[in-house]
py3Dmol code that shows the C-alpha trace and the ligand (Angstrom):
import py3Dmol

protein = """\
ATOM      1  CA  UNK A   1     -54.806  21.846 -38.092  1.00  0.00           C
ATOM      2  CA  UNK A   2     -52.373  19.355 -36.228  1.00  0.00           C
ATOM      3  CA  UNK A   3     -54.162  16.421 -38.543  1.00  0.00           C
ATOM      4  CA  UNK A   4     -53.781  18.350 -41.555  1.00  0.00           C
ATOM      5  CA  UNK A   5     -49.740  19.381 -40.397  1.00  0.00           C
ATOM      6  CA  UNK A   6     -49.647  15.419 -40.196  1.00  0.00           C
ATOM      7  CA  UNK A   7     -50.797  14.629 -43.560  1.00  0.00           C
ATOM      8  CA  UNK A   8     -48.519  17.055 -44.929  1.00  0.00           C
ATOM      9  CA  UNK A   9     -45.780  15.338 -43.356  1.00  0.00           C
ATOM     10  CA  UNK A  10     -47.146  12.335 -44.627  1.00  0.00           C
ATOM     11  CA  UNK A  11     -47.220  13.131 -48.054  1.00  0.00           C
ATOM     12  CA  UNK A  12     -43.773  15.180 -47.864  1.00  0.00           C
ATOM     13  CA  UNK A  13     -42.059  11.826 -46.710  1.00  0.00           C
ATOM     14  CA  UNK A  14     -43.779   9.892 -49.204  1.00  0.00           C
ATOM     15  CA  UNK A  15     -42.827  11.996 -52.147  1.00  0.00           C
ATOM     16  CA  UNK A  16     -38.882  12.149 -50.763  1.00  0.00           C
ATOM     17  CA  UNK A  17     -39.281   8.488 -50.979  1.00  0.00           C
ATOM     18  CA  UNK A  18     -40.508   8.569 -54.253  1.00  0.00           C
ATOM     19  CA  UNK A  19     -37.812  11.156 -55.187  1.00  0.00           C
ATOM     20  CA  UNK A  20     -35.006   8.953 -53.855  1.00  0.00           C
ATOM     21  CA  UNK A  21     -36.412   5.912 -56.248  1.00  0.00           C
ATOM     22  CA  UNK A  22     -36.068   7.814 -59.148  1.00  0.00           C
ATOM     23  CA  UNK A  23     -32.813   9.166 -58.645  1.00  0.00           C
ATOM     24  CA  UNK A  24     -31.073   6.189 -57.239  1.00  0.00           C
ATOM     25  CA  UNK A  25     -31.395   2.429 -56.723  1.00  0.00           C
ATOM     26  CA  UNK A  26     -30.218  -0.389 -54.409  1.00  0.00           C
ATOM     27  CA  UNK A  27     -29.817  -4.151 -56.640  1.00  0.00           C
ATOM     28  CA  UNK A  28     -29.159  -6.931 -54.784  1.00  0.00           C
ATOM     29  CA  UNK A  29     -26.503  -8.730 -56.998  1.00  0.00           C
ATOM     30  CA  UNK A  30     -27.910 -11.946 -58.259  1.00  0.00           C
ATOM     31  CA  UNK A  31     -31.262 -11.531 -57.353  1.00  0.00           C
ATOM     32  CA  UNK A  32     -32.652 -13.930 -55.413  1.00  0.00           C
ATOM     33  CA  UNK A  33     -29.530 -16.540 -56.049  1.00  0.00           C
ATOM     34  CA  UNK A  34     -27.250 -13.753 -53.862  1.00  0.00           C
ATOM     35  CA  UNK A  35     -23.546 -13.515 -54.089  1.00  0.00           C
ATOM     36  CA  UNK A  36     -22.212 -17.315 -54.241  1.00  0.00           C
ATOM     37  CA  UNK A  37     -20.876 -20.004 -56.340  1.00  0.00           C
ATOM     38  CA  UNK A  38     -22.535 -20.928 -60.033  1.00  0.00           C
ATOM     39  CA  UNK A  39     -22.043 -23.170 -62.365  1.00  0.00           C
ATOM     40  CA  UNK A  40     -21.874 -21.052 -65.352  1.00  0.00           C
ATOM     41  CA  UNK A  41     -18.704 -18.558 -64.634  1.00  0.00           C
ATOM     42  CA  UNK A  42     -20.912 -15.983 -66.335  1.00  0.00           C
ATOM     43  CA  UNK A  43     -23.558 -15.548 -64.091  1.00  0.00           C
ATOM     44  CA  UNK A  44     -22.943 -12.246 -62.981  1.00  0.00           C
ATOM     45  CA  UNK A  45     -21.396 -10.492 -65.270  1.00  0.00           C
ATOM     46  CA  UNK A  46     -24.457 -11.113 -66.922  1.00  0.00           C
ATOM     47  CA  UNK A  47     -26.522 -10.236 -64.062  1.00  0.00           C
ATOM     48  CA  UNK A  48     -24.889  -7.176 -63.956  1.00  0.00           C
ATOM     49  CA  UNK A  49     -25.280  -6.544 -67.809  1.00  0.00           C
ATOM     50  CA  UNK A  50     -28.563  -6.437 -67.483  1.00  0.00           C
ATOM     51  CA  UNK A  51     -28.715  -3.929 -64.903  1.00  0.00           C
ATOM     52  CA  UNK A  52     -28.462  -0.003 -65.772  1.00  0.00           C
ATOM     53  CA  UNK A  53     -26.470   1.285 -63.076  1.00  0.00           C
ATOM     54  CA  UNK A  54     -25.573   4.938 -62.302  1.00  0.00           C
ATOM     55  CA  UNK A  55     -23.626   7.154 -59.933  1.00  0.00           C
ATOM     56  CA  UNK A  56     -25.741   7.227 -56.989  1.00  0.00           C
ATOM     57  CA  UNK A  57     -27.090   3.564 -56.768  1.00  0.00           C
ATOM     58  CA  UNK A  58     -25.451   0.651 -55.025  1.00  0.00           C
ATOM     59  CA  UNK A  59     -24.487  -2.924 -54.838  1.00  0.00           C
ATOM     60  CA  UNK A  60     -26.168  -5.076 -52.268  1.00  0.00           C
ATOM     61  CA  UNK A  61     -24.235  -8.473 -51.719  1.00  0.00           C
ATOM     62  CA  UNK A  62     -26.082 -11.269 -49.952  1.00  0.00           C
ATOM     63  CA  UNK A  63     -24.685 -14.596 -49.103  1.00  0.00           C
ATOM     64  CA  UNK A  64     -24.755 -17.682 -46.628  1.00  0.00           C
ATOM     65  CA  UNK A  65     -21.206 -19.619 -45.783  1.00  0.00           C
ATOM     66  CA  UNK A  66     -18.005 -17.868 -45.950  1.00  0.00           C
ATOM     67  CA  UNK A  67     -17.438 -15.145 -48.568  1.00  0.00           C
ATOM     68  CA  UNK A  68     -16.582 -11.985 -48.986  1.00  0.00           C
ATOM     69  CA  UNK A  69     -16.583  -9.059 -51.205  1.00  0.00           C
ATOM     70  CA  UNK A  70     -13.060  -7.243 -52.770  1.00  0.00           C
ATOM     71  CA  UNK A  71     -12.999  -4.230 -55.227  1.00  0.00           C
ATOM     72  CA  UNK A  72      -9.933  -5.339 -57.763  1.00  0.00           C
ATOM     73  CA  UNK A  73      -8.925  -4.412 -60.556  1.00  0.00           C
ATOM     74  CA  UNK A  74     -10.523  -5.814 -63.794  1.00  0.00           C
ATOM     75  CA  UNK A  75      -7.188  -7.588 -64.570  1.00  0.00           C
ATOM     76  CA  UNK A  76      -6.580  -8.888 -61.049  1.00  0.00           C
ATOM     77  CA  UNK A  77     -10.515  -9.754 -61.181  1.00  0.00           C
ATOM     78  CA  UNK A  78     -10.784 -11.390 -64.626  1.00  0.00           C
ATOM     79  CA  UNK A  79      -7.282 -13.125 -63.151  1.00  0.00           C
ATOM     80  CA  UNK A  80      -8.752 -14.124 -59.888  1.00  0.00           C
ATOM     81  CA  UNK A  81      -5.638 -12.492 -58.289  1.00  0.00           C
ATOM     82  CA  UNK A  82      -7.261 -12.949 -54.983  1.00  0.00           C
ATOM     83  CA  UNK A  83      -3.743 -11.537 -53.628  1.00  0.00           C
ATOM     84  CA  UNK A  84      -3.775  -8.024 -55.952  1.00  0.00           C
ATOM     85  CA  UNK A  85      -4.308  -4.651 -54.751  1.00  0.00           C
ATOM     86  CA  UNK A  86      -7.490  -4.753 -52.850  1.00  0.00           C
ATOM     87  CA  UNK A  87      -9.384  -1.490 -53.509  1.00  0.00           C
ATOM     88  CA  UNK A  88     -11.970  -2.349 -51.068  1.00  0.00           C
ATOM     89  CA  UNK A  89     -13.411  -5.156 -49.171  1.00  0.00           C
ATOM     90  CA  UNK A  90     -16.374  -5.733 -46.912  1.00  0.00           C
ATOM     91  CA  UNK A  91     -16.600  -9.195 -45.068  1.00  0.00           C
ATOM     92  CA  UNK A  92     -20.563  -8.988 -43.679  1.00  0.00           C
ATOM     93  CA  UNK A  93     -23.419 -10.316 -45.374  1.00  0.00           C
ATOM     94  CA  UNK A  94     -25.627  -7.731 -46.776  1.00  0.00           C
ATOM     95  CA  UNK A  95     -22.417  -5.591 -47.473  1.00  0.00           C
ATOM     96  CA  UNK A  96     -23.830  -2.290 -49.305  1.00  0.00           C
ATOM     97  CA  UNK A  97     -21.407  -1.123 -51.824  1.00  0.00           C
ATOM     98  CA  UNK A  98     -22.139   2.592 -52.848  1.00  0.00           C
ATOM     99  CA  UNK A  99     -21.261   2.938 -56.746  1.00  0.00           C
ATOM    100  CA  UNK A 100     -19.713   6.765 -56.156  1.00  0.00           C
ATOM    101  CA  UNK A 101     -17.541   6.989 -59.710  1.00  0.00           C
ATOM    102  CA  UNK A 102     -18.465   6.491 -63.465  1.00  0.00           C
ATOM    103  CA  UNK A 103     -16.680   3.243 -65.448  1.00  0.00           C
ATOM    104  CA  UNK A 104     -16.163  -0.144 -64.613  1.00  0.00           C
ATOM    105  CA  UNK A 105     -15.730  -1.546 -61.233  1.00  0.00           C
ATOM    106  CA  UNK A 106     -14.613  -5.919 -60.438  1.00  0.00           C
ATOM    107  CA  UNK A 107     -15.674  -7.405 -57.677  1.00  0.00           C
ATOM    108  CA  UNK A 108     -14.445 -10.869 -56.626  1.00  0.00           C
ATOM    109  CA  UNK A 109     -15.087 -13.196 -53.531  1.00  0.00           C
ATOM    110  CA  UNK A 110     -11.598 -13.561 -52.422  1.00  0.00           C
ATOM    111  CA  UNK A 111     -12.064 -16.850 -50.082  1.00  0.00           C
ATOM    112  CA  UNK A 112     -10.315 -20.043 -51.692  1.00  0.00           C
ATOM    113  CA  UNK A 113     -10.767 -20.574 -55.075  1.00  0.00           C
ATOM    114  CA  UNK A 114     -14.302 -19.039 -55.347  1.00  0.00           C
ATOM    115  CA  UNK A 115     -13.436 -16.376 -57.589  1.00  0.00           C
ATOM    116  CA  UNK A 116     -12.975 -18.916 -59.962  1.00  0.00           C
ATOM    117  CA  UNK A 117     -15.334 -21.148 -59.153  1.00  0.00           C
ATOM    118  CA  UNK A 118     -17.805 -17.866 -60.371  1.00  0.00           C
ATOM    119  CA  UNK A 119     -17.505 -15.330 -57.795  1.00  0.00           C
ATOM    120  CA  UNK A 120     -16.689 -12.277 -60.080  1.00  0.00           C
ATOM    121  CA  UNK A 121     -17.922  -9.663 -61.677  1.00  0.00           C
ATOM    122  CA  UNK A 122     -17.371  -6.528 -63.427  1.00  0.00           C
ATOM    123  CA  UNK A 123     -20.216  -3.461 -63.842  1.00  0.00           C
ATOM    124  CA  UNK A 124     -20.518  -0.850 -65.844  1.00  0.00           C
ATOM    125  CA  UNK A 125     -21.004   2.444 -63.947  1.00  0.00           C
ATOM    126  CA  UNK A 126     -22.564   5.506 -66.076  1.00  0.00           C
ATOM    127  CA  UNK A 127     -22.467   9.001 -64.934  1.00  0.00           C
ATOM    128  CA  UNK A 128     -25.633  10.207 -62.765  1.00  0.00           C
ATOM    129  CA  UNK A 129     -27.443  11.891 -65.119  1.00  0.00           C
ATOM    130  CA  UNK A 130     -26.541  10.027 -67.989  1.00  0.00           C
ATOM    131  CA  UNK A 131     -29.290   7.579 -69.294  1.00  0.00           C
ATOM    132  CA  UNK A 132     -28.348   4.531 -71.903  1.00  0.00           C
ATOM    133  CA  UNK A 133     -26.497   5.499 -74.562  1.00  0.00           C
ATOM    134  CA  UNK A 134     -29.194   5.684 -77.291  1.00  0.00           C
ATOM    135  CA  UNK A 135     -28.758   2.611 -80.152  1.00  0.00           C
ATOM    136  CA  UNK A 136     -27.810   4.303 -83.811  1.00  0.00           C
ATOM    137  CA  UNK A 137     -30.088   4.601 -86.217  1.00  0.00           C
ATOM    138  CA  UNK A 138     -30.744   1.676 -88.485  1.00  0.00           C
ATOM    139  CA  UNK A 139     -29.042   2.166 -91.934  1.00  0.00           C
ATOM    140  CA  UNK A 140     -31.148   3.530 -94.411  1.00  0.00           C
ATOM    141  CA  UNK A 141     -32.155   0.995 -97.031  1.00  0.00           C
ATOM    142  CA  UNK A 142     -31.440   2.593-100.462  1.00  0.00           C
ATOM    143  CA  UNK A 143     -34.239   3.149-103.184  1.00  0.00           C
ATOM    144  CA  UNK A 144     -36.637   3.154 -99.975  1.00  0.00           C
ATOM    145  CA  UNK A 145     -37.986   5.893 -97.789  1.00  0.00           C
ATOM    146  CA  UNK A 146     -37.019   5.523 -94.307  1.00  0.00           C
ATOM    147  CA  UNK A 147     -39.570   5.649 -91.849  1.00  0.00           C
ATOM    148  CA  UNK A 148     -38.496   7.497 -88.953  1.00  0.00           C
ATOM    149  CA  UNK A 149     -36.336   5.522 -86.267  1.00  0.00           C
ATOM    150  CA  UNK A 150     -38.078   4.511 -83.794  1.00  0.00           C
ATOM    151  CA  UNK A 151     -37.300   6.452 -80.095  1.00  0.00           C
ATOM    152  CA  UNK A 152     -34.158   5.395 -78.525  1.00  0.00           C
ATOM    153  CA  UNK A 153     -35.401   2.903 -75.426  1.00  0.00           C
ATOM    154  CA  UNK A 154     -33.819   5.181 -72.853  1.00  0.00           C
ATOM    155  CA  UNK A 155     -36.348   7.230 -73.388  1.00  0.00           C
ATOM    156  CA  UNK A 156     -38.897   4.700 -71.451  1.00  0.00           C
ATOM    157  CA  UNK A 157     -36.897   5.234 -67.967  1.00  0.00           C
ATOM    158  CA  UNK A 158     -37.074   8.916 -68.842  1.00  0.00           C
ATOM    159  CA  UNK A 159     -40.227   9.518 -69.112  1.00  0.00           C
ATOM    160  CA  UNK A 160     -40.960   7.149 -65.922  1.00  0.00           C
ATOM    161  CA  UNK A 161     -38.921   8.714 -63.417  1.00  0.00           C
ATOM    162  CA  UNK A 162     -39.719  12.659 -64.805  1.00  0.00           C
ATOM    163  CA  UNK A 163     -43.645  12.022 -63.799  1.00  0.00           C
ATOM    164  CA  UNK A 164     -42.149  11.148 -60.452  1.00  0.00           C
ATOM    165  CA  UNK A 165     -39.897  13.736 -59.741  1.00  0.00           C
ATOM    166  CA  UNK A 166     -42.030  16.396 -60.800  1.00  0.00           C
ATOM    167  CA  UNK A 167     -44.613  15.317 -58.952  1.00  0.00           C
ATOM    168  CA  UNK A 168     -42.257  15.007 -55.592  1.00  0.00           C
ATOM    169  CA  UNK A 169     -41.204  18.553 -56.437  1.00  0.00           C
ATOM    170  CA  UNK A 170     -44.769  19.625 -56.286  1.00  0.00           C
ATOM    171  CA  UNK A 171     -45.861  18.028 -53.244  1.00  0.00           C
ATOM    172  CA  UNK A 172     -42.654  19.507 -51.557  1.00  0.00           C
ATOM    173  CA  UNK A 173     -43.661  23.510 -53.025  1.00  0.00           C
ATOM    174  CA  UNK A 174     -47.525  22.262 -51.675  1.00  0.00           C
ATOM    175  CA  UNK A 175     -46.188  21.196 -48.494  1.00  0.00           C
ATOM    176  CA  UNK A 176     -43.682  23.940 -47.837  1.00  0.00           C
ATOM    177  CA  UNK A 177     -46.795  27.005 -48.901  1.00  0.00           C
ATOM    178  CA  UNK A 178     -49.411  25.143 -46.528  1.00  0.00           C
ATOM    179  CA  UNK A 179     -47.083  25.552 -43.545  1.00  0.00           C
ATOM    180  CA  UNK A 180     -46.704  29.402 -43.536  1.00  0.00           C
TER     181      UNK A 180
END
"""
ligand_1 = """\
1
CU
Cu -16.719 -17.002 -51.564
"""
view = py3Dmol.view(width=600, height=400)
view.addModel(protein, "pdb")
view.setStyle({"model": 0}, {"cartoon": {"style": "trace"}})
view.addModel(ligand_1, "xyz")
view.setStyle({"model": 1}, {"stick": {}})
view.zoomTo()
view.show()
């Protein structure tokens, strides 16, 4: 029975983990290139445009050298006003920066003239249980029937992380019946 208690604990820790992926995420900013200079000033505001990022997940900032991380303002980001109200700053390598409120959030390296030199970035923040905003409809050509639209791309996500969170649910009733 002790082996069996085991596996059960097993499998309940494995489906919290899988619980937790669904409902949040850690990205490291920049992938693999981390948090430092680039030659094209967009490089992470396109990074982070290609991220969906919710409530719940967080930042990850990575770098080598001297750098840092400061929550600004967008204006006082998009300015490089490296001497603005600071919202928030973290000065250690691997800094984890929890996203905890919808809308847009700047983040700047605030060392020298980094921020200009690239170091920025704005993200988009959506509320926690609010997927991408589905794409409208195509217009309807006139004179032609319109075949349906296809399903908004959201959708995808959805129907990956439901599988998973039912399933962690499951384990979690099957775990919590076997031990009575
Ligand atoms: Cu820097």
């Amino acid at each position: 029975m002790a082996l069996e208690r085991s596996t059960m604990l097993a499998l309940l820790l494995i489906s919290l983990g899988l619980l937790q992926t669904a409902l949040a995420a850690e990205y490291v900013v920049g992938d693999a290139t981390g948090w430092t200079y680039d030659e094209t000033l967009k490089f992470y505001n396109d990074w982070a445009a290609s991220k969906t990022l919710k409530v719940g997940d967080s930042l990850k900032f990575n770098w080598v050298s001297v750098h840092d991380v400061v929550e600004m303002s967008q204006a006082d980001a998009d300015a490089c006003n490296s001497v603005g109200n600071k919202i928030s700053e973290w000065q250690e390598s691997g800094a984890v920066v929890d996203l905890t409120t919808a809308g847009t959030h700047s983040y700047i390296c605030s060392i020298g003239s980094h921020c200009n030199a690239g170091m920025k970035m704005t993200v988009t923040v959506l509320a926690a249980d609010t997927s991408t905003p589905a794409s409208p409809p195509p217009p309807a050509t006139p004179g032609v029937t319109a075949a349906p639209p296809p399903p908004p791309t959201a959708a995808s996500s959805i129907q990956l992380r439901q599988p998973l969170i039912v399933g962690a649910l499951a384990l979690i009733a099957a775990c919590a019946a076997l031990s009575f």
